[in-house]
N, C-alpha and C positions, 0 to 999 in steps of 0.2 A: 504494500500500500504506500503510496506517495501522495504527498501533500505541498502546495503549492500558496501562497498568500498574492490573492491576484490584486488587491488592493486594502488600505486604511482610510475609514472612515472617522470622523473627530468632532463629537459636538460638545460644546463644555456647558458643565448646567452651574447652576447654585452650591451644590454638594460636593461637585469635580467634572472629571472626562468621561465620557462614553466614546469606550473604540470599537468601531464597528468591522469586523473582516471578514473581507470577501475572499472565501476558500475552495480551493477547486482540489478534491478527492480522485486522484485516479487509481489503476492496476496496470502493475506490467508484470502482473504473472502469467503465465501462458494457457492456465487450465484452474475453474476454481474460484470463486469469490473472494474476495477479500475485505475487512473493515478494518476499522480504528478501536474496534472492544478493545478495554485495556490501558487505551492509550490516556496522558493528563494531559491537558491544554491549559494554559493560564497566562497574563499577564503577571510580570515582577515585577520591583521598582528599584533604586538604590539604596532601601533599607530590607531588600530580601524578603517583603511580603507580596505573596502570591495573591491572586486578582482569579476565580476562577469565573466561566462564563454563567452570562444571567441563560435562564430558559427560555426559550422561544420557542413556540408550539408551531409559528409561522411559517418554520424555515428547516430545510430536510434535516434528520437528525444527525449528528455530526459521525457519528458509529454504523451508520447506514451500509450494506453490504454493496460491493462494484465487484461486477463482472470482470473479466478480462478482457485486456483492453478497450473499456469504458472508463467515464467520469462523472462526477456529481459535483454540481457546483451549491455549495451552501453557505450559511456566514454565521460567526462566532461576536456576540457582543458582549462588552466589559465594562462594568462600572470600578472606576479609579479616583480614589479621595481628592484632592484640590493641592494636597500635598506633595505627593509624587512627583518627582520631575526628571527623573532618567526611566522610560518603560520599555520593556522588548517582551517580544512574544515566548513563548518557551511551551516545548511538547517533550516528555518523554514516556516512560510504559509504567503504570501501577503495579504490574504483577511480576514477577520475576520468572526469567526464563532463561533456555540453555544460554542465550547470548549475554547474561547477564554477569557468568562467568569467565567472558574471556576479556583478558586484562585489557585496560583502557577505556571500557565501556562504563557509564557513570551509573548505572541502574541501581547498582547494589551500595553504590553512595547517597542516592537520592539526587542525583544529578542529572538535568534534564539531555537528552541527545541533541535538543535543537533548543538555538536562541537566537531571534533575533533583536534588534534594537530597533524601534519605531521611534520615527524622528518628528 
């Protein structure tokens, strides 16, 4: 399963940011479905607290099963205090698995696979 951020969205309210993104799910496995079961997704900030996404019933679920080579285009949104001022996105796995033990992999630290910085 691959995951792509096709864009950020940014509205700032009374109470802080709302980031809104635009995520495109695909598979390049060859045979077989795939999803994101398992996976965390969250907003961080410069003081290390995670941001997880609000519900939206509107919008495909983010764990939704893809075919082989197919995609799903869905979005992930985030309420962020007013305080925050360094955010990046971050995804890695909740559950522990074989690739968990092979050295360099952050799983078994609690360390996300992916981070990006939203600017």
């Amino acid at each position: 399963m691959c995951l792509s951020v096709q864009s950020v969205g940014r509205t700032h309210e009374y109470s802080g940011t709302s980031y809104r993104l635009a995520i495109r799910l695909f598979s390049r496995a060859n045979r077989g479905s795939r999803s994101a079961k398992g996976a965390s997704v969250y907003l961080t900030d410069e003081h290390g607290r995670r941001f997880l996404p609000v519900r939206d019933s509107s919008v495909t679920p983010f764990d939704v099963d893809v075919e082989p080579g197919q995609s799903v285009n869905t979005s992930l949104t985030f309420h962020v205090p007013s305080d925050a001022r360094t955010v990046a996105f971050a995804a890695g796995m909740d559950h522990i698995q074989y690739a968990s033990f092979i050295i360099g992999n952050g799983d078994l630290l609690n360390h996300p696979r992916l981070r990006l910085r939203i600017q």
